[in-house]
C-alpha positions in Angstrom: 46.9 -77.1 53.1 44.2 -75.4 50.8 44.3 -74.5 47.4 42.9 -71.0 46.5 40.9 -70.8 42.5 38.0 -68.7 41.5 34.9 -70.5 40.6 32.2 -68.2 38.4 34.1 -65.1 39.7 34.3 -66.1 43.1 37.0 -66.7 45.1 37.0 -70.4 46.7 39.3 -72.1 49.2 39.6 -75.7 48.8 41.8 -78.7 50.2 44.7 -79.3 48.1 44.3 -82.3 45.9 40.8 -82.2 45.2 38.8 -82.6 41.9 37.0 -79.6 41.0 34.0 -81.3 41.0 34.6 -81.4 44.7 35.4 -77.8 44.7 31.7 -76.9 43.4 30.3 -79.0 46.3 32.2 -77.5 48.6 31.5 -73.7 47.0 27.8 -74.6 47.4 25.2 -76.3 45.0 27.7 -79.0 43.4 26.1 -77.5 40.0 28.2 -77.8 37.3 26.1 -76.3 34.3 22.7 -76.0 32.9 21.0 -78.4 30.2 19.5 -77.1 27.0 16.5 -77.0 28.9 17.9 -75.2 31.5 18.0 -77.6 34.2 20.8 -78.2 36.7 23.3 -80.6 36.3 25.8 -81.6 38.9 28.7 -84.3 38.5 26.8 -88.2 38.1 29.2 -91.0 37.6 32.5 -89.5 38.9 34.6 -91.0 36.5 34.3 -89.0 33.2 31.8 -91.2 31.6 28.4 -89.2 32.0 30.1 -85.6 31.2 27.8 -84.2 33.2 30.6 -82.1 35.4 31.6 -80.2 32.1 32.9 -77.0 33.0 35.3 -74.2 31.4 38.7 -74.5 33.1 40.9 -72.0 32.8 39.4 -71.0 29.3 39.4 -74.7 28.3 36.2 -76.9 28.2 36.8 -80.1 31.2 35.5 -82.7 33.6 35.4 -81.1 36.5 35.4 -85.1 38.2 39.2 -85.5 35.9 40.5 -82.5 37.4 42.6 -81.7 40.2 42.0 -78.0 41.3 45.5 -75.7 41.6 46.0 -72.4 42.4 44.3 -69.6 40.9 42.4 -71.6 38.5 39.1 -70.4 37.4 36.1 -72.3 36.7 33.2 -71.1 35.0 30.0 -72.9 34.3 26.4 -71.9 32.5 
């Protein structure tokens, strides 16, 4: 069973029950957002310690490694 959501405007098919964090690896470069630098940043610890895998879910700032995708959520990242 998959689980359909939008990540950055695109549409995104994913297995249900996974963390979004999952869902941007499988979508393509596991990037999650940019540093003030601009450098890429992609989930680290897994476990919402490093908040590196902060994301805008659904409107909301989240750990993308604490959440559990659903259907026709959107994900947006920077």
């Amino acid at each position: 069973m998959h689980v359909n959501l939008h990540i950055n405007g695109q549409p995104v098919a994913v297995p249900a029950g996974c963390s979004v964090a999952a869902a941007l690896a499988i979508a393509g470069s596991g990037i999650s957002r940019t540093s003030v630098n601009g450098e890429a940043r992609a989930p680290l610890c897994g476990m919402g310690i490093c908040q590196e895998c902060r994301v805008s879910i659904n409107g909301v700032r989240g750990l993308a490694c604490q959440t559990t995708c659903s259907a026709d959520m959107r994900v947006e990242f920077t």
